[in-house]
N, C-alpha and C positions, 0 to 999 in steps of 0.2 A: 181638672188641672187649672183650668183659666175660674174658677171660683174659688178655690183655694186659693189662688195668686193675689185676686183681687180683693179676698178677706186680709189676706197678709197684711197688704200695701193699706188699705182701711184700718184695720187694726194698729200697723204703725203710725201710720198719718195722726191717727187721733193721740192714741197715747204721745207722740212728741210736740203734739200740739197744747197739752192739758198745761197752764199757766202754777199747777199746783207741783207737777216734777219735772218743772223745767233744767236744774241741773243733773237729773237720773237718769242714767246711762244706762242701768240694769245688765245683766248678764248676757257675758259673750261667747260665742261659743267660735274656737279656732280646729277642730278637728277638721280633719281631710271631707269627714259626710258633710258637713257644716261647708266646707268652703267652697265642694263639688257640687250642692243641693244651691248655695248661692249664685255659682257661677251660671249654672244653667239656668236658675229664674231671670237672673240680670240677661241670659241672652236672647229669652225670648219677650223683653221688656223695649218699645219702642219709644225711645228717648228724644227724635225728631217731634215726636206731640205732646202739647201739652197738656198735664193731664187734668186739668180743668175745663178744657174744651173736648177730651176725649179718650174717658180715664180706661173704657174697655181697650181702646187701641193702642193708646200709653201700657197699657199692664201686658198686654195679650197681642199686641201687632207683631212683632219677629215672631212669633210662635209659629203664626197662622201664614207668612209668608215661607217660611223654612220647610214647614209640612203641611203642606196642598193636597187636601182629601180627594178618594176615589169618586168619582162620581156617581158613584152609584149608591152614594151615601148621602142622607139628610144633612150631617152635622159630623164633627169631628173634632173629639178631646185626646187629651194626652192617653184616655183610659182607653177609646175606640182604638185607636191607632194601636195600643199596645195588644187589642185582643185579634184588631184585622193581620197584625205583622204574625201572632200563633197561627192565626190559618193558613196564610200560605206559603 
């Protein structure tokens, strides 16, 4: 999840940065998936940082504060958390 996120947000940064489609808005999408899928990225995006000093915690810091891993775990993504919530 949080490297998906973080390609996103690279992905867009660059292309709105490119001097050659600076007026290109490109295609928008208003569907319910589209505004649900947004909402939820935006809410695990920490806007208190800046993300030039600290683009993992700017993209991925609400995520990581909202769902605080088992500790009986390494590491914890949106994918772990979906498979630890099937088992119990």
């Amino acid at each position: 999840m949080a490297i998906i996120l973080v390609t996103l947000l690279a992905v867009l940064t660059l292309s709105s940065a490119s001097p050659l489609k600076k007026d290109y808005v490109g295609p928008r999408c208003f569907t319910d998936s589209c505004i649900s899928s947004a909402g939820y990225l935006s809410s695990s995006m920490d806007f208190s940082v800046n993300p030039c000093d600290d683009f993992y915690q700017f993209s991925c810091g609400k995520w990581q504060e909202d769902h605080p891993f088992p500790a009986n775990l390494d590491g914890w993504d949106y994918f772990q958390k979906l498979l630890y919530s099937m088992r119990t």
